[in-house]
C-alpha positions as CSV (number, residue, x, y, z in Angstrom):
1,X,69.7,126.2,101.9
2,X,71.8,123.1,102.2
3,X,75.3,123.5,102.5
4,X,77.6,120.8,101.0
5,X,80.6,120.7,102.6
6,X,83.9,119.9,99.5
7,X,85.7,117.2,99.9
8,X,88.1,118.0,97.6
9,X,88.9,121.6,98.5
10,X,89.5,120.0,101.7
11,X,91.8,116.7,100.8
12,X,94.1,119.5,98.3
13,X,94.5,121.6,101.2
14,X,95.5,119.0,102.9
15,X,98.5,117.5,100.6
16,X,99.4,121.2,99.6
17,X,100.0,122.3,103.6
18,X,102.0,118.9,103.9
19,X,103.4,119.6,100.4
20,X,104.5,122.7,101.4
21,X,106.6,122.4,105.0
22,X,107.7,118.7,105.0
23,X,110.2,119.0,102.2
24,X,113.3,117.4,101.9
25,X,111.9,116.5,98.5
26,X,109.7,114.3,100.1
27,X,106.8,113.4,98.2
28,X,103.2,113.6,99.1
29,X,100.9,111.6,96.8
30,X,97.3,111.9,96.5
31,X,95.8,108.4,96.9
32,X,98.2,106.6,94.9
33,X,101.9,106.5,93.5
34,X,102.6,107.2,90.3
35,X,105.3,105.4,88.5
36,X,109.0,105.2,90.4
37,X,109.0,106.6,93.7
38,X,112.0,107.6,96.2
39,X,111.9,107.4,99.6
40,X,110.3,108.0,102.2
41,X,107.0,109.3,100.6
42,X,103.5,109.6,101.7
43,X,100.2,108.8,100.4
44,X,97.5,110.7,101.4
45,X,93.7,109.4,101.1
46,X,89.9,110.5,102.5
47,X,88.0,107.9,103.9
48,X,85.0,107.9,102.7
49,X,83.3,111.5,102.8
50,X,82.5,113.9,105.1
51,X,79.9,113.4,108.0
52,X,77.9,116.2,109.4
53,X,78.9,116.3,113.3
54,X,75.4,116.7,114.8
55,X,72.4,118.0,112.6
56,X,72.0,118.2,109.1
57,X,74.1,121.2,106.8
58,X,71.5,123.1,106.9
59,X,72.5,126.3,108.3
60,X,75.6,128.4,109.0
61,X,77.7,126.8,112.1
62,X,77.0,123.2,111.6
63,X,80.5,121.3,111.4
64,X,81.5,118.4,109.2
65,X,84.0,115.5,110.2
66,X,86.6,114.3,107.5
67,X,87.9,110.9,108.3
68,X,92.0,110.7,106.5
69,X,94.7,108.0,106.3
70,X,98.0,109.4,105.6
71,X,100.4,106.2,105.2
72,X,104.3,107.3,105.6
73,X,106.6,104.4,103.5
74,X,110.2,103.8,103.9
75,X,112.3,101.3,103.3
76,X,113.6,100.6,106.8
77,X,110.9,101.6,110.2
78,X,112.9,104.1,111.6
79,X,112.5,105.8,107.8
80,X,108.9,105.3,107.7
81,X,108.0,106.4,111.2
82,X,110.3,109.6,110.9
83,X,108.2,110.3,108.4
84,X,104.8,109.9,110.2
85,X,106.0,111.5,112.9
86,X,106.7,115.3,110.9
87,X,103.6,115.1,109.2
88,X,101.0,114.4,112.4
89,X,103.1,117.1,113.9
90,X,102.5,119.2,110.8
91,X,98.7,118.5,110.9
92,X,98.0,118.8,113.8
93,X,99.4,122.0,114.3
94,X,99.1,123.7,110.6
95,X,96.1,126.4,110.0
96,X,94.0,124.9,107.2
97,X,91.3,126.5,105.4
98,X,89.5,126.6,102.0
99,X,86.8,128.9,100.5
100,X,84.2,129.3,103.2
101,X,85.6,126.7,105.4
102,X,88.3,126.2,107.8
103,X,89.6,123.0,109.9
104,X,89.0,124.3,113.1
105,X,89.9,121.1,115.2
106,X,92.2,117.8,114.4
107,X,92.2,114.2,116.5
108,X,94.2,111.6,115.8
109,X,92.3,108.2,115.6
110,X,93.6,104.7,116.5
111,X,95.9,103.1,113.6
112,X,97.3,100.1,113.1
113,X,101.2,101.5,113.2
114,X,103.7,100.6,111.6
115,X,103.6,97.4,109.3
116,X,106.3,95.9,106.9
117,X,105.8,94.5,103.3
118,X,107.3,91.9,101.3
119,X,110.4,89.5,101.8
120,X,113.1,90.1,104.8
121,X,115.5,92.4,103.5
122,X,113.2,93.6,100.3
123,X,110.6,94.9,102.7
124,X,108.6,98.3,102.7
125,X,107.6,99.5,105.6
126,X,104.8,101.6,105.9
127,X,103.7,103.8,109.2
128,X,100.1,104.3,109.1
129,X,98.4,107.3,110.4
130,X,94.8,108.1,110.7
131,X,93.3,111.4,111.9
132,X,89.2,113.1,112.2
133,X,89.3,117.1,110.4
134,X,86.2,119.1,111.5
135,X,85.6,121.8,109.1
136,X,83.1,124.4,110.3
137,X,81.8,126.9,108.0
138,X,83.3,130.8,108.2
C-alpha cells in the first residue's frame, strides 16, 4: 500500500510549535500576511512538497524530506535576525509530530540571510531561513 506522506499536517504542526513557544505576541503567518501586521513577524512557507529520502512510500520505515522557508521581518536587522534566531533554535530543537508521523531529524540549508526592502530609512528587513524536516512514519 502506498503511503502519502501530508503536507499539511506537517506545515500546521510546524506554525502551531512556533506558534506556541515564540510568543511575545509575535506572529507566525502561514505563507502570507494578512492585512496590517506588527513587528517582527514571520512567514512560514513549504517548498514545494515532500520528497521520499530513498525508495518509494511504499512500506512502513521509508522517510520523507520537507524543504521550508521561514522568513523572520523587522523593521531594523538586529529585529529581524533576533527573530530568526528563536525560531531555528525552536525548530531545531522542538519535538514535532502528527498522526502517524513524526520529524525525526532537522538540517538547516544554506539561505541567503538577511536582506533589506524598500527606501533607506522605510526599509523592511527580512532574515531568511531555510531548513530540510524528515518525517518517518511511527
Amino acid at each position: 500500500m502506498i503511503q502519502v506522506a501530508p503536507t499539511q499536517l506537517f506545515t500546521d504542526a510546524l506554525i502551531g510549535m512556533l506558534r506556541a513557544d515564540v510568543g511575545d505576541g509575535i506572529r507566525i503567518y502561514d505563507g502570507t500576511t494578512y492585512g496590517d501586521v506588527s513587528w517582527p513577524y514571520a512567514i512560514v512557507t513549504p517548498l514545494g512538497g515532500p520528497a521520499p529520502d530513498g525508495p518509494p512510500l511504499q512500506g512502513d520505515g521509508e522517510d520523507v524530506c520537507m524543504q521550508v522557508q521561514i522568513d523572520a521581518v523587522g523593521r531594523r536587522r538586529d529585529q529581524a535576525q533576533g527573530l530568526a534566531d528563536r525560531l531555528r533554535a525552536r525548530l531545531l530543537a522542538g519535538a514535532l509530530a502528527v498522526d502517524g508521523w513524526r520529524c525525526a531529524h532537522r538540517e538547516t540549508q544554506a539561505s541567503p540571510g538577511c536582506l533589506p526592502e524598500g527606501q533607506p530609512g522605510l526599509e523592511v528587513w527580512t532574515a531568511i531561513g531555510r531548513y530540510e524536516l524528515y518525517w518517518t512514519p511511527v
